[in-house]
DRENTORNU-829634 format. One record per residue (C-alpha): x, y, z. Coordinates in nm, 3 decimals. Layout:
<atoms>
{c1 X c2 Y c3 Z}
...
</atoms>
This chain:
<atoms>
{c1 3.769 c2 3.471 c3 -3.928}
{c1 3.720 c2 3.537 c3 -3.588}
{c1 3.962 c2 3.590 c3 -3.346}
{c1 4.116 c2 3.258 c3 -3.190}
{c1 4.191 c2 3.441 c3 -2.818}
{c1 3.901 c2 3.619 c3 -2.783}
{c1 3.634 c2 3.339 c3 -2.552}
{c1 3.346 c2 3.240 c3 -2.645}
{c1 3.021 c2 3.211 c3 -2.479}
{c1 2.814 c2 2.899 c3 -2.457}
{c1 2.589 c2 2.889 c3 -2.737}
{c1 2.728 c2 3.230 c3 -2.840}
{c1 2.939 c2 3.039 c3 -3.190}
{c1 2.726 c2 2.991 c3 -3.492}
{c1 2.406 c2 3.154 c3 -3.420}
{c1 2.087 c2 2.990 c3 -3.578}
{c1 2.298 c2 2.761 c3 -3.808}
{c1 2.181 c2 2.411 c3 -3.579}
{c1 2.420 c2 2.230 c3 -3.448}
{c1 2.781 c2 2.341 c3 -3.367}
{c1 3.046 c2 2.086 c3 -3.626}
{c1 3.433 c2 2.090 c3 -3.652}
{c1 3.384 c2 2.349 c3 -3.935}
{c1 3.283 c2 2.549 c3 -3.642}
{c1 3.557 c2 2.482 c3 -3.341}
{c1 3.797 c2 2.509 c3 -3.697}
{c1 3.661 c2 2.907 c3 -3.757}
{c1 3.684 c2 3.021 c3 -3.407}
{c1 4.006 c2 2.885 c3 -3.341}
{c1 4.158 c2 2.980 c3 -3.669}
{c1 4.262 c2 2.651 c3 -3.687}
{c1 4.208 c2 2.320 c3 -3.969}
{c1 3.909 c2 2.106 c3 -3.961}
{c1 4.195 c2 1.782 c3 -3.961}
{c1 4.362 c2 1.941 c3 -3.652}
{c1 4.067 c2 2.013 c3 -3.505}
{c1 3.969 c2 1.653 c3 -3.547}
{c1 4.292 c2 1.518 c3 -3.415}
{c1 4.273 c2 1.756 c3 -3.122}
{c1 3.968 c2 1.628 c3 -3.022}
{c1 4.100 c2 1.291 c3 -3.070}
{c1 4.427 c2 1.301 c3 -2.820}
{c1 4.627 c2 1.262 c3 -3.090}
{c1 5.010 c2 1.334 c3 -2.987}
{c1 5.102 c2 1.484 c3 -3.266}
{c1 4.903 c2 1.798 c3 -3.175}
{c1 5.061 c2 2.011 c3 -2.904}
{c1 4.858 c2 1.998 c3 -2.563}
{c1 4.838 c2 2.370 c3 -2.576}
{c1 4.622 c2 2.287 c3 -2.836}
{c1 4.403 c2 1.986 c3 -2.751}
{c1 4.320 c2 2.205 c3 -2.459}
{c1 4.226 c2 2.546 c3 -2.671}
{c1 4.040 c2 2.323 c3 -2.940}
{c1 3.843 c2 2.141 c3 -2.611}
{c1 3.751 c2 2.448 c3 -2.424}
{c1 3.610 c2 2.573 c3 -2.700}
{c1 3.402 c2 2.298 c3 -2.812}
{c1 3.247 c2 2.236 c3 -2.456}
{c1 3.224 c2 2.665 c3 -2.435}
{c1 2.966 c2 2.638 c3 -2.787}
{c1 2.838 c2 2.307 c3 -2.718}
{c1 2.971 c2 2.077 c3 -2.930}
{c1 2.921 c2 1.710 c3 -2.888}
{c1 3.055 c2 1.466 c3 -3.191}
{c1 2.864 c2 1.229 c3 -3.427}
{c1 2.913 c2 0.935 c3 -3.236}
{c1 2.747 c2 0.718 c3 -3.559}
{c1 3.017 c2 0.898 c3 -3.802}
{c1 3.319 c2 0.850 c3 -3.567}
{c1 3.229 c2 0.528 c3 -3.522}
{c1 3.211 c2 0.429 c3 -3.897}
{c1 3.534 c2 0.606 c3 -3.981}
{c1 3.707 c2 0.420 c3 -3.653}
{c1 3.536 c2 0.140 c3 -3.565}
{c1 3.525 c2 0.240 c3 -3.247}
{c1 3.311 c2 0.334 c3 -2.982}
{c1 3.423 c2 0.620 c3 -2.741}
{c1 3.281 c2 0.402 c3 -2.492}
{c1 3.387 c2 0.183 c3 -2.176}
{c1 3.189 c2 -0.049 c3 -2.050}
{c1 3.126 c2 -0.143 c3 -1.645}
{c1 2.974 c2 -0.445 c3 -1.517}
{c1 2.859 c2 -0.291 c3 -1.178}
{c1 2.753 c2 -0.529 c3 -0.930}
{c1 2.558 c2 -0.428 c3 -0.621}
{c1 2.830 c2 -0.486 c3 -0.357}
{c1 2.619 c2 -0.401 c3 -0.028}
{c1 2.831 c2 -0.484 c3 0.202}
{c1 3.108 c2 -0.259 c3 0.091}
{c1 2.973 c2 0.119 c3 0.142}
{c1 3.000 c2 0.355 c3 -0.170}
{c1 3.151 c2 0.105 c3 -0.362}
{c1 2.950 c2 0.196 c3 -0.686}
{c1 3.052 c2 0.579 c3 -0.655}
{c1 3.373 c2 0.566 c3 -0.546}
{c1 3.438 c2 0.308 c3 -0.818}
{c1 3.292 c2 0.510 c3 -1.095}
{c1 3.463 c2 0.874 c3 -0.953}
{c1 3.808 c2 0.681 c3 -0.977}
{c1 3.735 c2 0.561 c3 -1.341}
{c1 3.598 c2 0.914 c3 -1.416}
{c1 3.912 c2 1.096 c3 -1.312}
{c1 4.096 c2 0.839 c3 -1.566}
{c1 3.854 c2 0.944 c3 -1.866}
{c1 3.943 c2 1.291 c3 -1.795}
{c1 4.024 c2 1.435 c3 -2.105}
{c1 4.000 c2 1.169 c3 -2.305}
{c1 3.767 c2 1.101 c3 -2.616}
{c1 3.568 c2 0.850 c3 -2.362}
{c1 3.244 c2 0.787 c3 -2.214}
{c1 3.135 c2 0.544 c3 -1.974}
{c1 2.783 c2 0.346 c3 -1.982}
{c1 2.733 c2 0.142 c3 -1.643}
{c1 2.558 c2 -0.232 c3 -1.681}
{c1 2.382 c2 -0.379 c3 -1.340}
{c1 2.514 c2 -0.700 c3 -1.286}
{c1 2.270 c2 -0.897 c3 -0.991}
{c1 2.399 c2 -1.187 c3 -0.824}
{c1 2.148 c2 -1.377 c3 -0.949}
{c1 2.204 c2 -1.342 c3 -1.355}
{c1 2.467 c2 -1.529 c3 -1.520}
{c1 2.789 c2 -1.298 c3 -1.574}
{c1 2.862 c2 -1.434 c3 -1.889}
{c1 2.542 c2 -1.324 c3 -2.040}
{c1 2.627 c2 -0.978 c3 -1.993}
{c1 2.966 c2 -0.981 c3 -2.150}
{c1 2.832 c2 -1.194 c3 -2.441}
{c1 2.578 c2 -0.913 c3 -2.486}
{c1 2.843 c2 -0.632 c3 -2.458}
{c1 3.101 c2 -0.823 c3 -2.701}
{c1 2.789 c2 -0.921 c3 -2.998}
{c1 2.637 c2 -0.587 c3 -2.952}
{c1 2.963 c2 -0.404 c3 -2.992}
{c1 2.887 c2 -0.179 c3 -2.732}
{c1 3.211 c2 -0.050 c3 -2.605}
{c1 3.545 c2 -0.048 c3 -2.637}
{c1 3.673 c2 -0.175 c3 -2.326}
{c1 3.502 c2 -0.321 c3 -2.018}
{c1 3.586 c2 -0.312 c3 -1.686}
{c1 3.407 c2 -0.578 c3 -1.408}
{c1 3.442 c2 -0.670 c3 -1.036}
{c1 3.411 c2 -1.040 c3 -0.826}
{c1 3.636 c2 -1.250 c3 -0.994}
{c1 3.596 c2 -1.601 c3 -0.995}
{c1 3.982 c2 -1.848 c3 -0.986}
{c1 3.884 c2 -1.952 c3 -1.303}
{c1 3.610 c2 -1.745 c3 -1.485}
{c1 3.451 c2 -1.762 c3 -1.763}
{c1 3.455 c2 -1.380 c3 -1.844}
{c1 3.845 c2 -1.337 c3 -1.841}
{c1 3.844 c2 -1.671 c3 -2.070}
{c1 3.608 c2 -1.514 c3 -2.334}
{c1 3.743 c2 -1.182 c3 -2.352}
{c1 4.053 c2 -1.319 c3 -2.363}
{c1 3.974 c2 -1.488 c3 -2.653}
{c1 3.749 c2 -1.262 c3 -2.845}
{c1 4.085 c2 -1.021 c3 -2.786}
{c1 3.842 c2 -0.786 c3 -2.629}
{c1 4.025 c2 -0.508 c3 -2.388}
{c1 3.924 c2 -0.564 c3 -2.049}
{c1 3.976 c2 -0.504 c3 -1.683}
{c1 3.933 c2 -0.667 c3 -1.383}
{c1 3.889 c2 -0.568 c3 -1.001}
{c1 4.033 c2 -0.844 c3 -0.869}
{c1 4.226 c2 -1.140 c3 -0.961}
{c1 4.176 c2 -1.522 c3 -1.100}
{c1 4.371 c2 -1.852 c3 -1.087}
{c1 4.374 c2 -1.851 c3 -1.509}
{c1 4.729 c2 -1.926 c3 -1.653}
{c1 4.689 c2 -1.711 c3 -1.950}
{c1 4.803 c2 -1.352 c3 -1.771}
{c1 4.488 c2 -1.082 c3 -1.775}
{c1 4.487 c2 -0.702 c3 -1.698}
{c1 4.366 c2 -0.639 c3 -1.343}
{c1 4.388 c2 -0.414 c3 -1.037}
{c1 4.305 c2 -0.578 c3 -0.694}
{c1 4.379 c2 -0.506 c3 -0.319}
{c1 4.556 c2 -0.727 c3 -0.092}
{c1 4.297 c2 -0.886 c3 0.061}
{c1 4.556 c2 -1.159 c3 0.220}
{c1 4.752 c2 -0.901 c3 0.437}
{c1 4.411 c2 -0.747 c3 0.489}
{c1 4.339 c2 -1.001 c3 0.712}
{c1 4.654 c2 -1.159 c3 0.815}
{c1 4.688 c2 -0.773 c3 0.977}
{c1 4.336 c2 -0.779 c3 1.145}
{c1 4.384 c2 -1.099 c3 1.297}
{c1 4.712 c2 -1.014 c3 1.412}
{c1 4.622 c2 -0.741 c3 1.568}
{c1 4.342 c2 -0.932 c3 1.751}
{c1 4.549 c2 -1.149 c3 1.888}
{c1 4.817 c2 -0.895 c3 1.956}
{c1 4.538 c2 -0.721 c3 2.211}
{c1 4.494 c2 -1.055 c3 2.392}
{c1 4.215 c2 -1.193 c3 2.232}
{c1 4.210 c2 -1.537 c3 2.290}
{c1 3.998 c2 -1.661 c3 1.994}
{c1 3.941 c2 -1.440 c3 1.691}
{c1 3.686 c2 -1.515 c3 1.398}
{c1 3.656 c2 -1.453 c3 1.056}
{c1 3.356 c2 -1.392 c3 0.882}
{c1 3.433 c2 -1.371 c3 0.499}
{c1 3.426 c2 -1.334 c3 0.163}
{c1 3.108 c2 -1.574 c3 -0.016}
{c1 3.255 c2 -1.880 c3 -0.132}
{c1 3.306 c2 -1.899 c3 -0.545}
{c1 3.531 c2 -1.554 c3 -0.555}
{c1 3.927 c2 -1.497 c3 -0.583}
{c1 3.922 c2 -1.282 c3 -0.277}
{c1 3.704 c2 -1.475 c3 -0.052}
{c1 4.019 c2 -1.733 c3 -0.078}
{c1 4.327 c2 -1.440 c3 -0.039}
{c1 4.058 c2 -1.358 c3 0.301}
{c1 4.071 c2 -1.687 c3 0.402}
{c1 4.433 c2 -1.781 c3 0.342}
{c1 4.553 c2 -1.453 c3 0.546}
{c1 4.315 c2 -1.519 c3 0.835}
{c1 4.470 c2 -1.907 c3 0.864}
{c1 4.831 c2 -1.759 c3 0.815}
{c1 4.770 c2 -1.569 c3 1.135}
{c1 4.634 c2 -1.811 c3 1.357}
{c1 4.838 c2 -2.052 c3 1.282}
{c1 5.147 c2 -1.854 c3 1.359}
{c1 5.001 c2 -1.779 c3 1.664}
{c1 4.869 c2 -2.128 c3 1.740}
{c1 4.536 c2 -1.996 c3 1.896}
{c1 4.217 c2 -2.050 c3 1.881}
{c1 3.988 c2 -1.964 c3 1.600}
{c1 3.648 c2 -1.976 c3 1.390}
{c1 3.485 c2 -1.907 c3 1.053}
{c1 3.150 c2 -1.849 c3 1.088}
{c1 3.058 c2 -2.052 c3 0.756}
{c1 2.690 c2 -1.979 c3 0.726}
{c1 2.712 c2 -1.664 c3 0.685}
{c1 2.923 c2 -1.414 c3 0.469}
{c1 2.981 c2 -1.080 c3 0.352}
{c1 2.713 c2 -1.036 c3 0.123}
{c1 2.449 c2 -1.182 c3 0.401}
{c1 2.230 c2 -0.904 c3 0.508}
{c1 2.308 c2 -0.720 c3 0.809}
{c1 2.015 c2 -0.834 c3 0.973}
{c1 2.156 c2 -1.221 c3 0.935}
{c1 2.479 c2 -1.123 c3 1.039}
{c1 2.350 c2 -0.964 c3 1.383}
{c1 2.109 c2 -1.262 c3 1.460}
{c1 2.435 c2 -1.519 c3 1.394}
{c1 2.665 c2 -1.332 c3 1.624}
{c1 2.379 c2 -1.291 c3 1.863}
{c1 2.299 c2 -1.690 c3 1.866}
{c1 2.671 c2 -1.777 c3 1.888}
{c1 2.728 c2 -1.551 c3 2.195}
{c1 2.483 c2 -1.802 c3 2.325}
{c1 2.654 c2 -2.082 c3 2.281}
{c1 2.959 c2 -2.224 c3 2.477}
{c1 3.308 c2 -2.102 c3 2.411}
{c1 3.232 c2 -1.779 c3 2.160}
{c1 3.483 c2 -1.595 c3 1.968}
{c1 3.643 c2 -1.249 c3 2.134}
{c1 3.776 c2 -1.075 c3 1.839}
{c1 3.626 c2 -1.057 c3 1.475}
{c1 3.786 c2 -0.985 c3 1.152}
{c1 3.543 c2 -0.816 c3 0.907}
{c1 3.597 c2 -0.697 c3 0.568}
{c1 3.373 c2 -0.458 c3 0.521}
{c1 3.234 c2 -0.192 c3 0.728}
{c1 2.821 c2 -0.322 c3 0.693}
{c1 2.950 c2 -0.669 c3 0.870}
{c1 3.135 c2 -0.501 c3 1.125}
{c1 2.870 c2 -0.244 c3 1.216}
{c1 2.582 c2 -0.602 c3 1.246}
{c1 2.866 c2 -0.774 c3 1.389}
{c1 2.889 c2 -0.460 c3 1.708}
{c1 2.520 c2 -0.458 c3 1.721}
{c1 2.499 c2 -0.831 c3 1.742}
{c1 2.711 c2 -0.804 c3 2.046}
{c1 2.531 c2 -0.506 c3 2.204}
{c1 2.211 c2 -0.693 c3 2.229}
{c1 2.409 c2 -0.958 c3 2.423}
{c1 2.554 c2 -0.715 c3 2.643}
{c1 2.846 c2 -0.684 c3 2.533}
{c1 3.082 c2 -0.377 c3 2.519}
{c1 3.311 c2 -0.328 c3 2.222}
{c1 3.689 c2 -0.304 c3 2.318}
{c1 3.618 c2 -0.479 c3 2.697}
{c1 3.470 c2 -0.785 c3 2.610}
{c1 3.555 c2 -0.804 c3 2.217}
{c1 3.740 c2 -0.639 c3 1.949}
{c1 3.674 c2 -0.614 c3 1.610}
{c1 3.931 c2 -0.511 c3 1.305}
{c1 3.757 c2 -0.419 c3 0.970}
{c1 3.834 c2 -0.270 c3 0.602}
{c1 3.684 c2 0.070 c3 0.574}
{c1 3.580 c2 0.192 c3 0.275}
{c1 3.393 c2 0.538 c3 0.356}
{c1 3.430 c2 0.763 c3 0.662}
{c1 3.112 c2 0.616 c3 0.842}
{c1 3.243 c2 0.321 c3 1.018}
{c1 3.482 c2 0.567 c3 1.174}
{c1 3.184 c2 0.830 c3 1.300}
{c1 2.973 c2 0.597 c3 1.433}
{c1 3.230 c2 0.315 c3 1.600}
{c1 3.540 c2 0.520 c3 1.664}
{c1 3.736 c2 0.284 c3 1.869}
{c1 3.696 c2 0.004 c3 1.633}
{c1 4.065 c2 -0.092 c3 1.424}
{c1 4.051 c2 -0.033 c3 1.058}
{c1 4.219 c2 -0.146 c3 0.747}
{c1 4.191 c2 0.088 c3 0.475}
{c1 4.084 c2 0.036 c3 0.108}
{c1 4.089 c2 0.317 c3 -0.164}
{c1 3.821 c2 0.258 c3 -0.351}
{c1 3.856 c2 0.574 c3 -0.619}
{c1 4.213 c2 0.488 c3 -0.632}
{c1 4.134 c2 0.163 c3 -0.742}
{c1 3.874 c2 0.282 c3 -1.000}
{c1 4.160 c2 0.543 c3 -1.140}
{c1 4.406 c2 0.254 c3 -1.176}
{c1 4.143 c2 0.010 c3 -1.371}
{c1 4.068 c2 0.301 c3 -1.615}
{c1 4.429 c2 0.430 c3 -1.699}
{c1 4.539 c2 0.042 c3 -1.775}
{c1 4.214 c2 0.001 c3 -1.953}
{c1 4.332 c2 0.307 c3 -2.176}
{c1 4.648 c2 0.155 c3 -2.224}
{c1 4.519 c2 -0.202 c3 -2.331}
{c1 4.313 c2 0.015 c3 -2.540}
{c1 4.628 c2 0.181 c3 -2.714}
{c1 4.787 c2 -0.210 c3 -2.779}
{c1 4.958 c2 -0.271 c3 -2.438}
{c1 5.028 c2 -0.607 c3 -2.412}
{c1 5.368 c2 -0.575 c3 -2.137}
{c1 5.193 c2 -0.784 c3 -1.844}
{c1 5.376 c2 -0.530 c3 -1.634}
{c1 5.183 c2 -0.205 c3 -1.733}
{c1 4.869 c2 -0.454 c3 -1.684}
{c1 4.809 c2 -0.570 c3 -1.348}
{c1 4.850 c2 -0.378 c3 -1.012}
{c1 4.807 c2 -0.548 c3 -0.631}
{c1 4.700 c2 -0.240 c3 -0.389}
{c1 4.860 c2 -0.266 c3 -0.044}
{c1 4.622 c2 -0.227 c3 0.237}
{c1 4.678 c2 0.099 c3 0.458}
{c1 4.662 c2 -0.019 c3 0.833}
{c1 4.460 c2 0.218 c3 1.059}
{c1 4.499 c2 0.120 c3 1.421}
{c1 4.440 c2 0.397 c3 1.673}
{c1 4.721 c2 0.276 c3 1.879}
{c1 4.954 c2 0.020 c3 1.976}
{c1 4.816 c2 -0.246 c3 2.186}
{c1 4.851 c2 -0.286 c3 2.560}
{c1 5.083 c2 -0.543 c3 2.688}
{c1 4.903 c2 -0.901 c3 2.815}
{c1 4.997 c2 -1.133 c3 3.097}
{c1 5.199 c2 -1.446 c3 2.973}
</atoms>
C-alpha cells in the first residue's frame, strides 16, 4: 500500500493502467473506496482534513469522475446552470458574474455550463430546454421581469433556481439583487445637492424589475426636492453608446436641457460625457453626472465624475452559495433572498449654493 503522506506527482499514480478510479485515490491514501467516494462528495460525515487529502490527491493524479455513473446512482448532475445575457451596458458583467459564482463552487462537487441568452429569444425557451433536458441541477439567471414567466415555471417544476434581481410574484423565490432604488435616489440627490437645477435620468429598458426600483428612486428624489427633472424615454440603458451620445447631443440643442444626469451604468455615462463634449460642454462646470460603476474604467478615464458602486463578484458569490443551499432543501425564505446596498463613492462633499 503506498504511503498516504508521501505526495504524489501528476500522472505519477497508476502508471499504464488508463484512467485514474476511486480504487486508485483509495490505495494512495490508504483509505476506503466508500470514504473516498463520500470525500469527494462533501459529505459531513467525513472530517475536512480529509475531503481535502482525498481532493489533493485526486486533482495531483488526475482524476476526474464518471459523470454518466454518478449521475445514475444520484440523479443528479454536478452541474449549475447560467442564463447569461449580454448586458453591454454594464462593463465585465459576464466575468465578474461568473468569478463570484466560481468562488462559491469552490470545493464543491460542481461545475458550471454558461447558456447565451440574446434579447431577442424568448427566455422561457431556454429554461424549458434546461428543465426537459435535465441539464443541471440548479440555474441561476439575470433581468427579471415583475411577473415572469421563468420564476413561475421553475417554481412549479420545483426546480432550484436563482435570480439576479427581483419580481412582483406573490409566491416568495430565491434571489440576490442590488438596490437599485437608493442607487438612484443617491445620484439624484447628490445632483441636486451640487446645485444642479434640473437632473435627468436615463434608465433601465422598460419590461424589467429594476428599470422600475431606477425609476421609483429617481422620482423619490425630485420630488422631495421639488425641482425640475427629465427621463429621457427614447432611449435606455441597453441603447448603444452611439444612440445615447447623439440623444444628449440633440437635447443640448433644444431649449431648457438637463444639468445633471443619473446613469446606471458606466457605458451610458461615458456616451452621456462625450455627448456633452461635442456640445462644448465641460463636465463638473456646466453638468454633472452620478453613475454605478462596475469596473475600475469609468474611474481612469472620467475621474471627477460621482460614482455609486456595485459588486458584481460579490453578487455572483451570494447567488451561488444560496443556490447550494436550495440545492441541499432550503426552503427558510430568509437564507433565500439577499438586497445588496449600494456603496456611495463621491469624491467629496459638495460646495455650498446661493439660496
Amino acid at each position: 500500500m503506498a504511503d498516504p503522506s508521501k505526495p504524489v506527482r501528476p500522472g505519477s499514480a497508476a502508471p499504464g493502467r488508463g484512467k485514474p478510479t476511486l480504487r486508485t485515490i483509495a490505495d494512495i491514501t490508504g483509505l476506503a473506496v466508500t470514504t473516498v467516494s463520500r470525500a469527494l462528495a462533501d459529505a459531513p460525515q467525513i472530517s475536512i482534513e480529509t475531503r481535502h487529502r482525498v481532493r489533493q490527491v485526486a486533482l495531483d493524479i488526475g482524476y476526474s469522475p464518471d459523470r454518466a455513473a454518478q449521475r445514475l446512482k444520484t440523479g443528479r448532475t454536478n452541474v449549475i446552470a447560467v442564463l447569461l445575457e449580454p448586458h453591454e451596458e454594464i462593463l465585465g458583467y459576464g466575468t465578474s458574474v461568473m468569478a463570484g459564482i466560481a468562488r462559491a463552487l469552490q470545493g464543491t462537487a460542481y461545475h458550471l455550463i454558461v447558456m447565451p441568452n440574446f434579447l431577442d429569444a424568448a427566455n422561457i425557451d431556454a429554461v424549458n430546454y434546461i428543465i426537459r433536458n435535465g441539464m443541471a441541477d440548479g440555474l441561476i439567471f439575470s433581468r427579471t421581469e415583475p411577473l415572469d414567466p421563468r420564476v413561475k415555471l421553475l417554481s412549479e417544476a420545483g426546480f432550484p433556481f436563482v435570480t439576479h434581481g427581483r419580481t412582483e410574484l406573490a409566491t416568495a423565490h430565491p434571489f440576490v439583487d442590488y438596490d437599485n432604488f437608493t442607487f438612484t435616489y443617491e445620484a439624484t440627490r447628490r445632483l441636486i445637492a451640487k446645485g444642479r437645477r434640473k437632473p435627468a435620468l436615463i434608465s433601465g429598458p422598460a419590461g424589467f424589475t429594476f428599470a422600475g426600483h431606477i425609476l421609483h428612486g429617481f422620482m423619490t428624489a425630485v420630488r422631495e426636492a421639488g425641482c425640475a427633472y427629465e427621463i429621457l424615454t427614447d432611449i435606455d440603458l441597453d441603447s448603444p453608446a452611439g444612440a445615447i451620445r447623439d440623444r444628449i447631443r440633440r437635447r443640448q440643442a433644444d431649449p431648457d436641457p438637463p444639468d445633471g444626469f443619473t446613469c446606471g451604468g458606466e457605458v451610458c455615462a461615458l456616451a452621456t460625457i462625450t455627448g456633452m463634449s461635442d456640445c462644448g460642454l465641460t463636465l463638473g462646470v456646466e453638468y454633472d453626472i452620478v453613475a454605478k460603476q462596475t469596473s475600475p474604467l469609468l474611474g481612469a478615464i472620467q475621474p471627477r465624475v460621482d460614482t455609486i458602486y456595485e459588486d458584481l463578484t460579490e453578487t455572483g458569490e451570494h447567488m451561488g452559495r444560496i443556490l447550494l443551499r436550495r440545492i441541499g432543501g432550503s426552503t427558510e425564505i430568509g437564507e433565500l433572498q439577499l438586497l445588496l446596498e449600494p456603496e456611495l463613492r463621491f469624491k467629496s462633499e459638495p460646495a455650498a449654493t446661493d439660496a
